[in-house]
C-alpha positions, 0 to 999 in steps of 0.5 A, a space after each residue: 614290372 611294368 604294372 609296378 613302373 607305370 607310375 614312376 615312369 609317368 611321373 618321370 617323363 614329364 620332365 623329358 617332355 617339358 624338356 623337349 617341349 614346354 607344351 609336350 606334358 599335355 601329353 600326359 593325359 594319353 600317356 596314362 591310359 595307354 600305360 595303365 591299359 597295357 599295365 592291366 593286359 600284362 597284370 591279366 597274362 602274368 602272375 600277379 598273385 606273387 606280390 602276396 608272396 612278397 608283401 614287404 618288397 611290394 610294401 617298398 614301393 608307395 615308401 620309393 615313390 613318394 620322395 620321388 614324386 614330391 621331388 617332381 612336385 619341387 621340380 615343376 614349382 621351379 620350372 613354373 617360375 621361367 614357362 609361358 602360360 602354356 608350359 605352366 598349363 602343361 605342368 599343371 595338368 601333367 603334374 596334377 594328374 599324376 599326383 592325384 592318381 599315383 600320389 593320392 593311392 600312395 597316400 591312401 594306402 599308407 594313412 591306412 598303415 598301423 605303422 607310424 611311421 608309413 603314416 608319416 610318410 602318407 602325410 608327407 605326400 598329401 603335404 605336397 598335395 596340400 590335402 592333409 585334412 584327407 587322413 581325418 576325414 576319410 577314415 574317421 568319416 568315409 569309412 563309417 559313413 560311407 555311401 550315405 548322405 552323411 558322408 562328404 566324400 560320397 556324391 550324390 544320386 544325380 549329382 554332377 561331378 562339378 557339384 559334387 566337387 565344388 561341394 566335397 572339398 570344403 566339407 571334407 575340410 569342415 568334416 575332418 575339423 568337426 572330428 578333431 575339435 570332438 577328438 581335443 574336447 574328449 581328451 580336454 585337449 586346447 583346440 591348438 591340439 587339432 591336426 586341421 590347425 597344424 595342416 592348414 599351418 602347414 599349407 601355409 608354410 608350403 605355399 610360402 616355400 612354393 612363391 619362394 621357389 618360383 
């Protein structure tokens, strides 16, 4: 159970610990590699090939954490509006950690599903990470470019992860559009047609909804 709870429990705990002390969250970072070290020690001593033997219960569990963590998302925008520069830097690392490592293999997981309806649920949470474009562009140019120079999301022989990150975002942006606006002319689709119009129409309204909060 532990290897299953890591993520809620983190994810969770940030409230405790903003409760406790707006700065507490900062705490996060140790937090995650204790609980995934000792999650990978229990994985190895116990049977982890019983979650093939139950694959729709185990299927329920990116489909649970993802209200749960956009939950925790509202909360931090909410809690953000009333904390010091230090409790804001707090959630925002504790916040930002857990999202782009549990959030973000939920996401993955389920933009992959053939399940419209796990798809839809897989974009939900890269809505709350403002990152919806991530569906394009890694399956329709990850996927087939992979590990070539061609592809935005590999990094480059020697290159530093501050370049690779500074280079990768917008070109996965600029990538995912390049493969919808030859989606919308193939099917003679009007450019409103592209999902990347509609996310970044999205991310507007979830950042307006955000200020709102806070």
């Amino acid at each position: 159970m532990i290897r299953y709870a890591t993520a809620f429990l983190l994810s969770g705990v940030v409230q405790l610990l903003y409760w406790w002390n707006p700065s507490a969250p900062l705490l996060i970072l140790p937090l995650i590699l204790f609980l995934l070290l000792g999650s990978e020690l229990v994985a190895r001593r116990g049977a982890v090939p019983a979650a093939l033997q139950a694959p729709v219960r185990y299927r329920l569990l990116p489909l649970a954490y993802i209200p749960f963590q956009l939950a925790v998302i509202a909360w931090a925008t909410i809690a953000s509006a009333h904390a010091e520069a230090v409790g804001i830097a707090a959630l925002v690392l504790s916040i930002g950690l857990t999202t782009g490592i549990f959030g973000m293999l939920t996401a993955h997981e389920l933009v992959h599903s053939k399940d419209r309806r796990e798809q839809f649920w897989g974009a939900l949470m890269l809505t709350g990470m403002a990152y919806r474009h991530f569906r394009v562009a890694h399956i329709f140019g990850h996927h087939r470019w992979a590990a070539t120079e061609r592809d935005a999301a590999t990094a480059r022989r020697g290159e530093s992860f501050y370049a690779f990150l500074i280079r990768t975002v917008p070109s996965q942006v600029a990538e995912a559009w390049q493969f919808e606006q030859a989606r919308c002319h193939k099917f003679r689709a009007p450019w409103l047609h592209n999902r990347v119009t509609h996310d970044l129409a999205i991310a507007l309204i979830v950042f307006a909804l955000a200020a709102g909060l806070a």
